[in-house]
C-alpha positions, 0 to 999 in steps of 0.5 A, a space after each residue: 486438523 481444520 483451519 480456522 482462520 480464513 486465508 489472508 486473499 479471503 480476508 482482504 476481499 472482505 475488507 470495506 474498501 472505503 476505509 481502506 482508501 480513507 485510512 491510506 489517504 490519511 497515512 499518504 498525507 501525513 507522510 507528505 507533510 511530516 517534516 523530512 526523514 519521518 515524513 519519508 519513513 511513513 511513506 516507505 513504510 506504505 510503499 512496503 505494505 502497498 509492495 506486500 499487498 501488490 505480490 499477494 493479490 498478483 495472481 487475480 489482478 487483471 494487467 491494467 490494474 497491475 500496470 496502475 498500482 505499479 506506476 502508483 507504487 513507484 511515485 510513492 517510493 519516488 516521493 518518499 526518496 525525495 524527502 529523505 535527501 
């Protein structure tokens, strides 16, 4: 039996990166101001998509960009939890 669907690592390497950080801007924005739970929802929601994507490309990522996206995630969850209460 041959594959024929690429490897999700494949996949997200070939994804255009510009679309990528304008499409999560344009999210991370909406979130900070959507009113209350809503607004915190949508950033939970890519803090976990960011977290999912963080544990699939932890094998290739050098230490400094591990370090970076862990700060990242951690305000990201850190807002997100502040404008839930």
């Amino acid at each position: 039996m041959q594959r024929t669907q690429r490897s999700l690592p494949v996949r997200l390497a070939r994804a255009n990166p510009t679309t990528i950080f304008l499409v999560t801007l344009v999210l991370v924005l909406v979130g900070l101001f959507a009113p209350g739970v809503v607004g915190g929802a949508l950033l939970l929601a890519l803090a976990a998509a960011g977290v999912a994507l963080l544990l699939t490309t932890w094998p290739v990522q050098s230490p400094a960009t591990r370090v970076i996206r862990l700060v990242m995630l951690t305000l990201l969850v850190t807002v997100a939890l502040a404008k839930l209460l």
